[in-house]
C-alpha positions as CSV (number, residue, x, y, z in Angstrom):
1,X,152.4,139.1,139.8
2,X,153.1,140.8,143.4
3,X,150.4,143.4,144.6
4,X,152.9,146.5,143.5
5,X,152.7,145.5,140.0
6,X,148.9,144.7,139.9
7,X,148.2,148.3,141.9
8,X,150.0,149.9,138.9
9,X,148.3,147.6,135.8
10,X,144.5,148.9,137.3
11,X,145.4,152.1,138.5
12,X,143.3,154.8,135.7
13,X,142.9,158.6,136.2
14,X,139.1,159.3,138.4
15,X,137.6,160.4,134.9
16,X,138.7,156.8,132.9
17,X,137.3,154.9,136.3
18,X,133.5,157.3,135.9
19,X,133.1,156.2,132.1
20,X,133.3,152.6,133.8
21,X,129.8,153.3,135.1
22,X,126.9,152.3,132.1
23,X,123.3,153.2,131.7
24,X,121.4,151.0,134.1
25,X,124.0,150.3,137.0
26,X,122.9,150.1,140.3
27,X,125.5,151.8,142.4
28,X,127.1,150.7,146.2
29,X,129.0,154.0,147.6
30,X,130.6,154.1,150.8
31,X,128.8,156.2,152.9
32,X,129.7,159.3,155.4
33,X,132.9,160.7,156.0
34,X,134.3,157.8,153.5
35,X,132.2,158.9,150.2
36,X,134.3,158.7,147.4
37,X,133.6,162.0,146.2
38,X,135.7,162.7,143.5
39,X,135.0,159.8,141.3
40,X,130.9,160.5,141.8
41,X,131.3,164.1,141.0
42,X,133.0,162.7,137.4
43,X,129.9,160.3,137.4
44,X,127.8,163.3,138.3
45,X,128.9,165.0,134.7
46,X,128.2,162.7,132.4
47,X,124.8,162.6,133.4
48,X,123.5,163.3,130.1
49,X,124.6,160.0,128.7
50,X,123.8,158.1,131.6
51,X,120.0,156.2,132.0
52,X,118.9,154.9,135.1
53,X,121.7,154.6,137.5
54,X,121.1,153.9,141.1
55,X,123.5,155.2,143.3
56,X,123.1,154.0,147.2
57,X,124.5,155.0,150.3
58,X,123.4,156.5,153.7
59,X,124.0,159.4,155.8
60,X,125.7,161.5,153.3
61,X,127.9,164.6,154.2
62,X,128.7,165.7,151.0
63,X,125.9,167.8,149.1
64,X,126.5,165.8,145.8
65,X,125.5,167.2,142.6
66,X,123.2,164.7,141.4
67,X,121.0,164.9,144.1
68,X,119.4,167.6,142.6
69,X,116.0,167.5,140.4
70,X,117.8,167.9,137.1
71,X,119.6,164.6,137.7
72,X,116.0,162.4,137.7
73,X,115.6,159.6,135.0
74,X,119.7,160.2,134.9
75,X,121.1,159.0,138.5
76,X,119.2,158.8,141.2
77,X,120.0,158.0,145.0
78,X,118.3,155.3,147.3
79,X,119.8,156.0,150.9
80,X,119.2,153.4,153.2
81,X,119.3,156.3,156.3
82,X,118.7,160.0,156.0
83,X,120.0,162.7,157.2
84,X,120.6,166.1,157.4
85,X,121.7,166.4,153.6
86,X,119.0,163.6,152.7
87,X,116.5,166.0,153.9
88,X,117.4,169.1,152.5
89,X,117.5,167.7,149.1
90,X,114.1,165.3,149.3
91,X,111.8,168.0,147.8
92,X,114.3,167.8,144.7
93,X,112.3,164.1,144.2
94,X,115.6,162.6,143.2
95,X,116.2,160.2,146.9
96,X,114.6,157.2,147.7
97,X,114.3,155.4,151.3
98,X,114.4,152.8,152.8
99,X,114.3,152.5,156.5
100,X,114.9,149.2,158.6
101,X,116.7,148.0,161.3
102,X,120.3,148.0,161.1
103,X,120.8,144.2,162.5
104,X,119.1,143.1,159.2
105,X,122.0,145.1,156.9
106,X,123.2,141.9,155.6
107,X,119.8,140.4,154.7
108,X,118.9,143.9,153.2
109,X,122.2,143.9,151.2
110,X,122.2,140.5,150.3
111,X,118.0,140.2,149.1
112,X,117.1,143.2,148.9
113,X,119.1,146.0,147.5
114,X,119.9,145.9,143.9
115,X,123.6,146.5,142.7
116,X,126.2,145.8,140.3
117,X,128.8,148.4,141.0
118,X,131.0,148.9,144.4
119,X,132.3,152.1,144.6
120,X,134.8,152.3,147.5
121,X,136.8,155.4,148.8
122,X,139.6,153.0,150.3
123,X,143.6,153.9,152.2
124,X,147.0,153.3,150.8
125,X,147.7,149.5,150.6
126,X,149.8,148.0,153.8
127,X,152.8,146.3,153.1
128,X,150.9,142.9,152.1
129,X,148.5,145.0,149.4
130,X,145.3,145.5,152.0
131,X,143.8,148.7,151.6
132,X,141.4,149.9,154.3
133,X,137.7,150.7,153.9
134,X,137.9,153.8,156.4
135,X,135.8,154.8,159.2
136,X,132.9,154.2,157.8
137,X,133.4,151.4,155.6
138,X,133.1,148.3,157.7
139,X,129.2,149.0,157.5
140,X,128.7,146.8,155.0
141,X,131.6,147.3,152.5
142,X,132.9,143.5,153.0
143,X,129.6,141.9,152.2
144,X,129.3,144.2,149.2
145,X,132.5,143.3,147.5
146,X,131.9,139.9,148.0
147,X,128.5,140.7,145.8
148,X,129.0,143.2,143.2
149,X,130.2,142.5,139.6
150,X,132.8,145.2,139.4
151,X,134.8,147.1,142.0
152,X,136.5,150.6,141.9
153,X,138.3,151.6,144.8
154,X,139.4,155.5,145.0
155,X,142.7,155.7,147.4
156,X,142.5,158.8,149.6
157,X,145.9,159.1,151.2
158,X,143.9,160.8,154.1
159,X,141.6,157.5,154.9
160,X,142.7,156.0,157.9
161,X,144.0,152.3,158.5
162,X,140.8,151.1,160.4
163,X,141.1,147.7,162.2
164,X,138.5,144.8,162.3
165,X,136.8,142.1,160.5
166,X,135.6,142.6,157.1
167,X,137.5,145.6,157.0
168,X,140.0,145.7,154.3
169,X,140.3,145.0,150.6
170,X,143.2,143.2,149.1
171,X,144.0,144.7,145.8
172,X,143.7,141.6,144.1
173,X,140.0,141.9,144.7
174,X,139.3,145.5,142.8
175,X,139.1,146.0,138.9
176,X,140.2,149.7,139.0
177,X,141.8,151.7,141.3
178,X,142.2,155.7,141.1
179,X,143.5,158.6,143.3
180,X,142.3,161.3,144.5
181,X,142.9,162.6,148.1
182,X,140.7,164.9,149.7
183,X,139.7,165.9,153.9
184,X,137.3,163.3,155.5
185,X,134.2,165.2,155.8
186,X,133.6,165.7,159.6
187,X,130.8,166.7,162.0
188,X,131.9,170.1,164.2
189,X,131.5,169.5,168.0
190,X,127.5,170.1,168.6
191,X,127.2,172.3,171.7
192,X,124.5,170.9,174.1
193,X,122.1,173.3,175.8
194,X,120.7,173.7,179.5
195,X,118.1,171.0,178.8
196,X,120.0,168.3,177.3
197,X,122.6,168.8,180.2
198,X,120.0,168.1,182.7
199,X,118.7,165.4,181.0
200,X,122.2,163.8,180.9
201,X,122.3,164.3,184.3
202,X,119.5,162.2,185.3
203,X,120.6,159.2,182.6
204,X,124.6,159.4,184.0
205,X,124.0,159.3,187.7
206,X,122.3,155.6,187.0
207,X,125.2,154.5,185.0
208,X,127.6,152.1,187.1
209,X,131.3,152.0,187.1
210,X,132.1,149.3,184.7
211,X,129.4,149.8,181.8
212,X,129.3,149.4,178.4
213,X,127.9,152.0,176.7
214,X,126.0,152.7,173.6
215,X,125.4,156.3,172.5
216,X,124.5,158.1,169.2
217,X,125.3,161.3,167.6
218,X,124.3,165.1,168.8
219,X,123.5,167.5,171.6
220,X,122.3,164.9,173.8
221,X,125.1,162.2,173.4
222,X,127.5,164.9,173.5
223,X,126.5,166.2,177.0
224,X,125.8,162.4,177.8
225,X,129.8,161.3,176.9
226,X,131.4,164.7,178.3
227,X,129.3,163.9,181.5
228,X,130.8,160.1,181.8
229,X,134.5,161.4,182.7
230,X,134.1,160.7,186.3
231,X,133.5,157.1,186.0
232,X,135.7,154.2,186.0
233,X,136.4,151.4,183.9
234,X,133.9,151.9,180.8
235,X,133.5,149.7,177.9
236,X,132.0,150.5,174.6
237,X,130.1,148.8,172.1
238,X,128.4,150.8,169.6
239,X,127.5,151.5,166.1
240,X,128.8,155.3,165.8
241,X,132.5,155.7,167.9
242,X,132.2,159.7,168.7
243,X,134.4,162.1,169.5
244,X,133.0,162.0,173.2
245,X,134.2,158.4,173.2
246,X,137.6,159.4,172.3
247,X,138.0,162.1,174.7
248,X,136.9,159.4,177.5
249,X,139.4,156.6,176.0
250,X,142.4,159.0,176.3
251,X,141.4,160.3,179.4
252,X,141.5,156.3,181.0
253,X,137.8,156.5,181.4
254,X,137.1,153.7,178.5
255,X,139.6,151.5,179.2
256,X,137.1,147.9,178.0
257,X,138.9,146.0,180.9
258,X,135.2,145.2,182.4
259,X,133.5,144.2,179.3
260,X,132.2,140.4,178.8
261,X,132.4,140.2,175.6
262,X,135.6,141.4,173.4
263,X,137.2,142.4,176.6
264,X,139.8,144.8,176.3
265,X,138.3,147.0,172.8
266,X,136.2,149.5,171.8
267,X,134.0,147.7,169.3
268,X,132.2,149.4,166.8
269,X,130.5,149.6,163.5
270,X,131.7,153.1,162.1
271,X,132.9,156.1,162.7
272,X,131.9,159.8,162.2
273,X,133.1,163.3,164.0
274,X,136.0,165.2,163.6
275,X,139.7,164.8,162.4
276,X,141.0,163.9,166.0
277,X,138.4,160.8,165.9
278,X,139.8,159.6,162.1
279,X,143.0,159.7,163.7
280,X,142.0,158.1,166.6
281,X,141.0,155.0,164.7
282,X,144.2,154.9,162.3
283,X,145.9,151.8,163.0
284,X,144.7,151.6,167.0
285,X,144.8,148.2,168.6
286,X,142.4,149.3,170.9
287,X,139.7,149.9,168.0
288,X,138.1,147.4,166.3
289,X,135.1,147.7,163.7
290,X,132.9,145.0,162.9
291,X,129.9,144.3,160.2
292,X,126.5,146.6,161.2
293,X,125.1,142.9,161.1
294,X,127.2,142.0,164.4
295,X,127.2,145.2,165.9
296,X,124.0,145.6,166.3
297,X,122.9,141.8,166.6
298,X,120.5,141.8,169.7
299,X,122.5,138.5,171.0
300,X,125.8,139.9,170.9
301,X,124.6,142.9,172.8
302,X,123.3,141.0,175.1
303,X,126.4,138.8,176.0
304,X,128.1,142.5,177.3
305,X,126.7,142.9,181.5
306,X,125.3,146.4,182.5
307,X,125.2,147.9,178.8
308,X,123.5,150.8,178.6
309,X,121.7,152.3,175.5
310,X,121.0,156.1,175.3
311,X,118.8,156.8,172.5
312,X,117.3,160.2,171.0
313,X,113.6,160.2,170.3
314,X,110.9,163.1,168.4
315,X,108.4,162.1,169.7
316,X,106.8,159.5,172.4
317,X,103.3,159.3,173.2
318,X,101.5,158.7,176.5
319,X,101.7,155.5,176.3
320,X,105.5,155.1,175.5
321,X,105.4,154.9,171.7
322,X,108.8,156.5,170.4
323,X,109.1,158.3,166.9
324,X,112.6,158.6,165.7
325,X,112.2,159.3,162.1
326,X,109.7,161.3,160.5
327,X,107.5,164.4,161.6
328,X,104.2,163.1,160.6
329,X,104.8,162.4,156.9
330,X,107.8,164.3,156.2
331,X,111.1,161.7,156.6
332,X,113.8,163.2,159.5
333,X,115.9,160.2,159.8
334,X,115.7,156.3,159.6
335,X,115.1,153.3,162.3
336,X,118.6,152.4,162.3
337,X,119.5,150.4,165.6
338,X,117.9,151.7,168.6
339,X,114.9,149.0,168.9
340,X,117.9,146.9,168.5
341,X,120.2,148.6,171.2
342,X,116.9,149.0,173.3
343,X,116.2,144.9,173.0
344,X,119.8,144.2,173.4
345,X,120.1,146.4,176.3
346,X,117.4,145.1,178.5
347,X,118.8,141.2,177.7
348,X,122.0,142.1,179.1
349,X,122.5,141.5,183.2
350,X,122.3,144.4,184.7
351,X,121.5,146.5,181.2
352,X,119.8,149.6,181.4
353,X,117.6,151.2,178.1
354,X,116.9,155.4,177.7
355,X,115.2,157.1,175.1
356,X,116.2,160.6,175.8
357,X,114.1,163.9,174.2
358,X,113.7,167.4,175.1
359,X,110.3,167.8,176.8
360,X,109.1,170.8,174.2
361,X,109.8,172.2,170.4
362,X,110.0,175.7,169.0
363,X,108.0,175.9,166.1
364,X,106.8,178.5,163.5
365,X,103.4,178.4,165.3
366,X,105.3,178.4,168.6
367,X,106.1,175.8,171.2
368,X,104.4,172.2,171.1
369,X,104.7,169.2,174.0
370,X,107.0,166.7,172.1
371,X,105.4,164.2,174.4
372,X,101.9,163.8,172.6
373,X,98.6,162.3,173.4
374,X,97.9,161.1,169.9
375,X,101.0,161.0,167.7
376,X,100.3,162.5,164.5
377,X,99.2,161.5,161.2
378,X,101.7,159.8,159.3
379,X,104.0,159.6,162.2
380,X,106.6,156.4,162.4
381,X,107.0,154.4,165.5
382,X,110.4,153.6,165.8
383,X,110.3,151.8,169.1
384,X,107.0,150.1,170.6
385,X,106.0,151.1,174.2
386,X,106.3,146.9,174.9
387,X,109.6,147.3,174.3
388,X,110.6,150.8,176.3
389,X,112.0,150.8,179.8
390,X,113.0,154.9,180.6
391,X,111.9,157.6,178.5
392,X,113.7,160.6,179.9
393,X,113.1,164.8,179.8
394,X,115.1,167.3,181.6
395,X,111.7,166.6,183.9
396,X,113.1,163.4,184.6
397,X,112.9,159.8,184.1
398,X,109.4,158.1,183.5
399,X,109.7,154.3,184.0
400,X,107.9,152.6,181.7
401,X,108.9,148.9,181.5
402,X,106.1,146.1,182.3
403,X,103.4,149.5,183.6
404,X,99.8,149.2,182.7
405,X,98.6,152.1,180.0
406,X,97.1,154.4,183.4
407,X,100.6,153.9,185.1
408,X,102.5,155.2,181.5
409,X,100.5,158.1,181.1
410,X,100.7,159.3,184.7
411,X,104.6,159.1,184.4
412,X,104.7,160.7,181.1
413,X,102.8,163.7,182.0
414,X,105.3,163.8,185.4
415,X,108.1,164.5,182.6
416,X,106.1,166.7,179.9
417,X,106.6,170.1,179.7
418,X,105.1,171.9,182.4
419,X,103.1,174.1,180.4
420,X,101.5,171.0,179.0
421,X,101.0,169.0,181.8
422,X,96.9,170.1,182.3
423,X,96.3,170.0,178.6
424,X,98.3,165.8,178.3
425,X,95.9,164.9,181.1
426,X,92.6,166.4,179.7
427,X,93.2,164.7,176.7
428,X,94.4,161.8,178.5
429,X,90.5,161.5,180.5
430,X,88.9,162.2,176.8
431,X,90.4,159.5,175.4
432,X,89.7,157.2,178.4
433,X,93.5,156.7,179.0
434,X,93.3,157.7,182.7
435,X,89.9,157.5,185.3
C-alpha cells in the first residue's frame, strides 16, 4: 500500500479522531504555535464522559477550554513550562508543573512523564509521505512518537515544512489522521522601552564579530537582536529562533559562516513569533531544528567559540542568585535552559554569559529594587551565583564570575536602582555581607 492510499484509509473527521481519547489517557500535545487546537477543543466537549485525562504541553498560546475549573476530575493539564496563559488560568486549579532543565527533556519524557496518547498538529505530507511537526514540534515530538501507544496527527495546511532531525513523521507511523487548518498562533512584536535599550547597549558593544548567539523571547531580546544589525558574520544556536533572528539572517548579519560547530545553519530547537518567522522556517536549508535534548546539551554549546547567552532574570540577589520563575510562591515561568546556556556559554573559547533585568518594578504598592538583599519567601533560584559571570541593569554590567561574596555585593549595588542603592547597602552591613 503506497502512502496516498494509507493517508486516505486513517484519515476521520476531528470529532471521530476526539472519541479516540478514553477515560484515563495521559495526553502528549504539541505545544505553542503548533497546538492542535481543533481536535482538543472536540476533546474539550465531551468532557462529561471523560475521567482523568492528562493532557501535557508547555507554553500554550491558545486559552483552551478545559483549562478552566469546571474541567477538574475531567481533563486536566500538566505543562512542563508556563506562561502567560499558564498563569492566567492557575487559580482555576486545573494546571500542573513541572519545571526542569530543558537538556534533561528526553530523560523527563522518557522516565518521567506519563502518556499513552500523541496528539500532533503536523503539515501536508511531502512527496515521500513525511509530514512535518511544525515550528514547534522538534521539542520533543520525535522521542514522543517513538513512545506513545497511539498517534493522531491533525494536518494544518498552514504548518510549515520545518527542517532537522527528528522532525517529521512518516504517515506509516500515525493511527489517525484529520484536518483541520487554522492561523499559527503568533506573538506581536514586543516594543522595548528606554531601559531595556540601554541595557542592550551595554550587552552588544561586548559582542564580537563572528558570535554565536543565544537569546530568548521579549522586550529585552528584542532590543538585544534589533541592536546586533551592525555586526558581521553571526551564528546562531538557540532554543527559540525569533523574529529578531530573522530580520538579522535576511539582512546578511547571520550568515553561520564562523560557527564551529554546524557551520553554515541556524540551529535551533523551535520556533515562536510571527507569520514572517513560520515562513521563514518553511522548507529553508539554512534552518535546521534539532531535539531540546541537543540543543540545549551543555557539550554541544560548548563546541561553538565566542557564544554568547543573553538571559532574562526577576530577580538576583546581592550575591548573584538569579530568579527566573516564580515571584515568591506564585509560578511566572519555568527553569527552561538558561543554567544550561549560562554553563554552556562560559565552556565555550571565548563565550560570554548575561543575565539581563530591569534594575526596578512598578507595583501596586509602588516601585521595588528587583536586585534584593534577601530574595523572598518562596522565591526559585533559577541560576546559582557559582555559576553567574555578568548580571546586567540599564546601570550596567556587574561582573560576577570567580568574586568573593563582599566583591558581588559592591557590584550589585553599582547596578541597582539608584533610589535603592543606600537602603541594598544598609541591609548589606546588617546582614554582615559587606565591613
Amino acid at each position: 500500500m503506497d502512502w496516498q492510499e494509507e493517508y486516505k484509509r486513517k484519515l476521520i473527521s476531528v470529532e471521530d479522531a476526539a472519541a479516540q481519547i478514553k477515560s484515563g489517557d495521559g495526553i502528549m500535545m504539541s505545544a505553542g504555535p503548533s497546538t492542535p487546537i481543533d481536535i482538543i477543543a472536540a476533546i474539550s466537549k465531551r468532557y462529561k464522559e471523560l475521567k482523568d485525562v492528562t493532557i501535557l504541553s508547555g507554553l500554550l498560546m491558545n486559552p483552551l477550554d478545559y483549562l478552566q475549573a469546571e474541567y477538574r476530575g475531567h481533563i486536566k493539564h500538566h505543562t512542563i513550562f508556563a506562561g502567560p496563559l499558564e498563569r492566567m488560568f492557575l487559580p482555576q486549579g486545573n494546571i500542573e508543573v513541572t519545571s526542569y532543565q530543558f537538556s534533561k527533556t528526553e530523560e523527563l519524557t522518557t522516565d518521567t512523564l506519563s502518556f499513552n496518547v500523541a496528539i500532533f498538529e503536523v503539515s501536508e505530507p511531502d512527496a515521500r509521505g513525511y509530514m512535518s511537526f511544525g515550528p514547534l514540534g522538534t521539542f520533543n515530538n520525535g522521542l514522543v512518537s517513538r513512545l506513545a501507544d497511539k498517534i493522531i496527527v491533525q494536518v494544518n495546511k498552514k504548518t510549515p515544512f520545518v527542517n532537522g532531525m527528528d522532525a517529521h513523521i512518516h504517515v506509516s507511523k500515525v493511527d489517525y489522521i484529520c484536518e483541520a487548518d487554522h492561523d499559527l498562533a503568533e506573538i506581536p512584536p514586543i516594543i522595548a522601552g528606554e531601559e531595556e535599550h540601554k541595557i542592550a547597549e551595554y550587552i552588544v558593544e561586548r559582542i564580537p564579530d563572528g558570535a554565536c548567539i543565544q537569546i530568548g523571547l521579549g522586550k529585552l531580546a528584542n532590543a538585544v537582536g534589533f541592536k546586533l544589525e551592525n555586526k558581521k558574520d553571526l551564528g546562531v544556536h538557540t532554543e527559540m529562533l525569533t523574529d529578531s533572528m530573522v530580520t538579522l539572517a535576511k539582512k546578511g548579519v547571520i550568515n553561520c559562516e564562523k560557527k564551529t560547530f554546524h557551520r553554515d545553519k541556524i540551529v535551533c530547537g523551535f520556533g515562536i513569533g510571527t507569520k514572517e518567522l513560520y515562513e521563514f522556517m518553511d522548507r529553508n536549508p539554512f534552518v535546521d531544528t534539532f531535539p531540546i535534548s541537543y540543543i540545549n546539551d551543555v557539550t554541544n554549546i560548548a563546541k561553538i567559540d565566542n557564544f554568547v547567552s543573553i538571559n532574562n532574570a526577576l530577580t538576583v540577589d546581592l550575591t548573584g542568585q538569579v530568579c527566573s520563575e516564580t515571584l515568591g510562591f506564585s509560578v511566572y515561568s519555568g527553569t527552561g535552559g538558561q543554567i544550561d546556556f549560562v554553563r554552556g556559554a562560559q565552556l565555550s573559547k571565548g563565550g560570554l554569559s548575561f543575565i539581563a533585568l530591569k534594575s526596578a518594578a512598578n507595583t501596586k504598592n509602588g516601585p521595588i529594587s528587583r536586585i534584593a538583599s534577601v530574595l523572598p519567601p518562596g522565591t526559585v533560584v533559577t541560576t546559582p551565583r557559582t555559576d553567574v559571570q555578568y548580571i546586567v541593569t540599564e546601570y550596567g554590567i556587574a561582573d560576577l564570575h570567580n568574586k568573593s561574596n563582599e566583591q558581588r555585593v559592591k557590584a550589585m549595588v553599582s547596578i541597582a536602582h539608584p533610589d535603592f542603592r543606600d537602603q541594598l547597602t544598609k541591609e548589606a552591613k546588617d546582614a554582615g555581607l559587606l565591613r
